[in-house]
N, C-alpha and C positions, 0 to 999 in steps of 0.2 A: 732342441726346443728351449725357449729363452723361461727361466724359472729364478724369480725372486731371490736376493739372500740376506737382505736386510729389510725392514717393511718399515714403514712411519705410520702410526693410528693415532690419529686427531679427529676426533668428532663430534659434534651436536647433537644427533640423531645419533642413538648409541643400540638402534636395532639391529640385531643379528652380527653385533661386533666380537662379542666374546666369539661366539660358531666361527667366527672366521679367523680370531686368532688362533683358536685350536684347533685349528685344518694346518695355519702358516707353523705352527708349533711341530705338528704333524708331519711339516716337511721341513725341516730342521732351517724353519726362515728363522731369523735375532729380528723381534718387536721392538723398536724404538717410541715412546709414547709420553703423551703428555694429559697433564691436569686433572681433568673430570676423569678421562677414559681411561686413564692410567689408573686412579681408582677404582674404576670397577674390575678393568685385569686384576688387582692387588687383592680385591675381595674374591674374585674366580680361583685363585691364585695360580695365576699365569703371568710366566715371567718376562720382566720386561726392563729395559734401559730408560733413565730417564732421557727428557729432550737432550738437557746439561751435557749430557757424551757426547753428541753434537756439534750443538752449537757452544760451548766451553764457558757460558756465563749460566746463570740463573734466572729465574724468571721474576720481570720486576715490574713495577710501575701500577701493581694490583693485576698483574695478569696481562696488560696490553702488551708485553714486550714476550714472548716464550718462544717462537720457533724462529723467526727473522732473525737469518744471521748469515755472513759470506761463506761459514762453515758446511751448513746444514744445504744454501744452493748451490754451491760446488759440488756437493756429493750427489743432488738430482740430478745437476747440467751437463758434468762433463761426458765427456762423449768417448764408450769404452772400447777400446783396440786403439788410441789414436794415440799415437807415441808423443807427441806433447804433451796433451792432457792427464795421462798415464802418471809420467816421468815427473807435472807438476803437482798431482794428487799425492803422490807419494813426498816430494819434498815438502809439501804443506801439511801432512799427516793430517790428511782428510777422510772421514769414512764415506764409503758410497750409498746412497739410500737406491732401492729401486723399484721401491713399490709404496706408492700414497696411497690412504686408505680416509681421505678427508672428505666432511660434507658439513657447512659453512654456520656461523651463527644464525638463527630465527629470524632474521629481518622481517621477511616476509611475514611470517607465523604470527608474529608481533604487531603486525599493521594495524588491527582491530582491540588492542586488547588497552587502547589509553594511558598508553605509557605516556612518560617526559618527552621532551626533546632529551635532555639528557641521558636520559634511558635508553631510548631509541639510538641516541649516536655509538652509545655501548656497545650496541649490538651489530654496528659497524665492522665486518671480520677484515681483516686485514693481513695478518697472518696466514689465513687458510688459502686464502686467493692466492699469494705470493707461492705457497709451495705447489697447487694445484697448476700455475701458471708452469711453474719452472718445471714439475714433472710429465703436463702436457706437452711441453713444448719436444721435449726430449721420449719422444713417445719409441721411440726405434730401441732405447735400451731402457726406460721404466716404465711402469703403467702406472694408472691414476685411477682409483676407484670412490666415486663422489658419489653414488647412489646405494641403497639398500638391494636396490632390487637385480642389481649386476654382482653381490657377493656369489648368489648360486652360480649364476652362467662361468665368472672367474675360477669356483672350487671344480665344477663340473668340466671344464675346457682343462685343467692341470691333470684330473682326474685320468680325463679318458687319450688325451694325446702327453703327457708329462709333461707339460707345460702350457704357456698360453703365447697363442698366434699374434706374429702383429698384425694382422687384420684386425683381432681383438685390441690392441692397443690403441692400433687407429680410434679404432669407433671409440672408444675412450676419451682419447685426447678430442676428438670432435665433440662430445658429450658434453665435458669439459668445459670446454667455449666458450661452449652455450649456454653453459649453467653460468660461467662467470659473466657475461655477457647479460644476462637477464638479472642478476641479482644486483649489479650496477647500475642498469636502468630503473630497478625497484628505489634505493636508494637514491638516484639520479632524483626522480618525479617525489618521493616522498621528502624531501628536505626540499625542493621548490615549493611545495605544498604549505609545510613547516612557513618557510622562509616568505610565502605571499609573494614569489617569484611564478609567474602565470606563462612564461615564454620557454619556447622550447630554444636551449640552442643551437643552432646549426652549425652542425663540424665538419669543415671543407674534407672534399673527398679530391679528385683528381676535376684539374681547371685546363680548360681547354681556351685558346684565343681567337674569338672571333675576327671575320674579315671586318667589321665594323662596328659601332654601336647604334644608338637608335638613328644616328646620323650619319652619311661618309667620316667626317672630320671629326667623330668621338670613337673611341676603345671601347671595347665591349669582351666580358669574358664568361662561359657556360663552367659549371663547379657542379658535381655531386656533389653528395652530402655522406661523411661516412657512418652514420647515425641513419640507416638506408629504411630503419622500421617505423620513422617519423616523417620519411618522404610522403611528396604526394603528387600525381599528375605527371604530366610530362617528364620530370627527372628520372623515372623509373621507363622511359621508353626504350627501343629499340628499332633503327634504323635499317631498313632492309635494303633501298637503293636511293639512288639522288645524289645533288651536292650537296656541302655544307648549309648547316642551318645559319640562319641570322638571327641577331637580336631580335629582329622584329617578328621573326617566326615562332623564337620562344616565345613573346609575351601573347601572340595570337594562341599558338595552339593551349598553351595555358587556360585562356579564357574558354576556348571551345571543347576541350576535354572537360573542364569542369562543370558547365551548363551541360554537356550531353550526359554524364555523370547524374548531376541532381536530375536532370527529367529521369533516367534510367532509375533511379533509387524513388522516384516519388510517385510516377503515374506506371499503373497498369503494365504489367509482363509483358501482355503480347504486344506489347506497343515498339516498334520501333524509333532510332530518333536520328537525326541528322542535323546539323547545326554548320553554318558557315560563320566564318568571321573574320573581317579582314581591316589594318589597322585599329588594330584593338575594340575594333564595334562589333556585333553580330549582325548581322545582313541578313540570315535567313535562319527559319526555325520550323522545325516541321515533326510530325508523328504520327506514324499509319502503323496499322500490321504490316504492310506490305512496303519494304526499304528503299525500293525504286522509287515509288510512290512519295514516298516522307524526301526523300534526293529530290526531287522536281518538283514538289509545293517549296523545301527552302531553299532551290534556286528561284523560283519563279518572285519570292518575297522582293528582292533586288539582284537582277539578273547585273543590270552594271556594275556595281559594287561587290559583287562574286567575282568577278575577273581577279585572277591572280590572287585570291583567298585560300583560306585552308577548309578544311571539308573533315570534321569529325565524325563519328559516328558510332553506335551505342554497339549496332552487332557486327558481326564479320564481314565485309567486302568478297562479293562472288565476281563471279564471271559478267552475269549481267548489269550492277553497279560498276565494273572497270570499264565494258563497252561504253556507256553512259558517259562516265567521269571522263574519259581518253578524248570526245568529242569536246573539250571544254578545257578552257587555260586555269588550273590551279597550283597552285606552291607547294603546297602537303597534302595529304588522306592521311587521316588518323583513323584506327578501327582496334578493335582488339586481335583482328588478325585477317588474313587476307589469304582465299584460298590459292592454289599453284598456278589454275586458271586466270584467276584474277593478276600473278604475276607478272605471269608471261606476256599477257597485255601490255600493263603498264612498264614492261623493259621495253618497248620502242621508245618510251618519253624518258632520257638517261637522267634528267634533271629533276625528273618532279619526285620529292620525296614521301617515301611509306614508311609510315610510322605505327606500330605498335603500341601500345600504351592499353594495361589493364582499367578497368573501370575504376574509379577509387571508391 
């Protein structure tokens, strides 16, 4: 069972730190530590290495500078049994760290309390992330412990099996992520804020090449966004059968998920809603309790204009809406989801695409 023998404690949040160094004490872990927290060990008196044996400089710059260093990620990263990495730790007389014990400056904490800019930039961590990063990433030989509330489950899992699972590490390192991932979007949105920057921006995800653009004779290309918690509409869909979409299919179903959307968020529960739209106009718009019903008021709105359109819709697609729909030429159905019945149906039309798409 895989058991610490060197630990790093960096932290903000200086709850329940000492208890856990005097468990890691306990099992004859070496604490490596820094600044604040190493102060309070100092006053526990519980022993401890400074950063410095590390990473081999000092801490400078008023503090911005103390754990970042090639020393200090070498010893999270490299990867143990592997006779290169071994072979090169040892010729770079590097120590190995294998257990983070970090959780990040106040950012958040801070949002309300009227600081500077300057202030606030302060409390930008930068350090904490980089090690949390490097000992996430290497989750098979260190763990990462960024929460208060994961010190018991870590002392209780060495306790009772003599060490800790990588199942547990896993969930760590995914834990991890997450935290990094959200404390960067905190910071991301509060210095736009700062800054009278109002735009979100959008960061290409995987780019596919359409057959054409709004035209035969123009390019056209569909792009995730990998900023996936800022999407909205169609980007977040999922294609169940059909051909390839087209330009002109994004910008329709766009419009008709997002009107069947607002009706669904604005008018009455039991209402259902269907919306057609085709060349970027809506053609038909309808709301019943009863789905079929709400389908054939917004065809009836422009039956000609419906040919070869897309067909959104607020609730699920049954058996009886695919019977309905399959009598009738469309390009897509959009629904939040489409029962097995409703499938199997619409597999005789190989073409016409089912799309998925949550309500925003």
């Amino acid at each position: 069972m895989w058991q610490p023998k060197r630990a790093l404690l960096s932290v903000s949040d200086k709850s329940q730190i000492v208890e856990l160094a005097q468990f890691l004490l306990s099992k004859k872990v070496e604490i490596v530590s820094t600044g604040g927290t190493a102060k309070l060990l100092s006053q526990n008196n519980i022993p401890y290495l400074p950063i410095e044996s590390l990473t081999k400089r000092p801490e400078a710059f008023g503090g911005r500078m103390k754990s970042i260093s090639f020393e200090l990620a070498s010893g999270l990263l490299y990867r143990r049994g592997h006779e290169g990495d071994e072979r090169e730790l040892e010729e770079l007389g590097i120590l190995p760290v294998d257990l983070v014990v970090c959780n990040l400056y106040p950012f958040t904490y801070n949002l309300n309390q009227n600081l500077s800019l300057e202030e606030m930039v302060e409390l930008i961590d930068v350090g904490g992330p980089t090690m949390i990063r490097a000992s996430a990433k290497n989750f098979e030989h260190v763990a990462c412990l960024t929460q208060v509330v994961d010190y018991d489950r870590f002392i209780s899992e060495w306790e009772l099996h003599g060490g800790v699972s990588l199942n547990f590490r896993k969930s760590l390192a995914q834990k991890a992520f997450f935290l990094l991932s959200q404390y960067d979007e905190t910071i991301a949105l509060e210095l736009g804020r700062r800054f009278e920057i109002h735009a979100i921006p959008q960061i290409p995800g995987e780019t596919t090449e359409l057959r054409y653009g709004e035209n035969p004779q123009q390019n056209g290309w569909s792009s995730t966004f990998a900023n996936f918690h800022f999407s909205q509409g169609s980007y977040e869909r999922r294609q169940l059968q059909g051909k390839d979409l087209s330009y002109n299919n994004f910008l329709d179903m766009d419009q008709a998920h997002k009107c069947v959307s607002d009706l669904a968020a604005y008018l009455p529960k039991e209402l259902n809603h269907v919306v057609i739209v085709k060349h970027g106009n809506p053609c038909g718009i309808a709301s019943h309790p009863d789905a079929l019903v709400a389908l054939k008021e917004s065809f009836a709105c422009d039956a000609t204009s419906a040919f070869g359109g897309i067909v959104a819709f607020s609730s699920p697609v049954d058996e009886t809406l695919a019977d309905w729909l399959s009598q009738h030429f469309f390009e897509v159905i959009l629904a939040p989801s489409f029962s097995s019945e409703a499938i199997s149906i619409f597999a005789k039309k190989k073409n016409l695409r089912l799309i998925t798409v949550p309500l925003k």
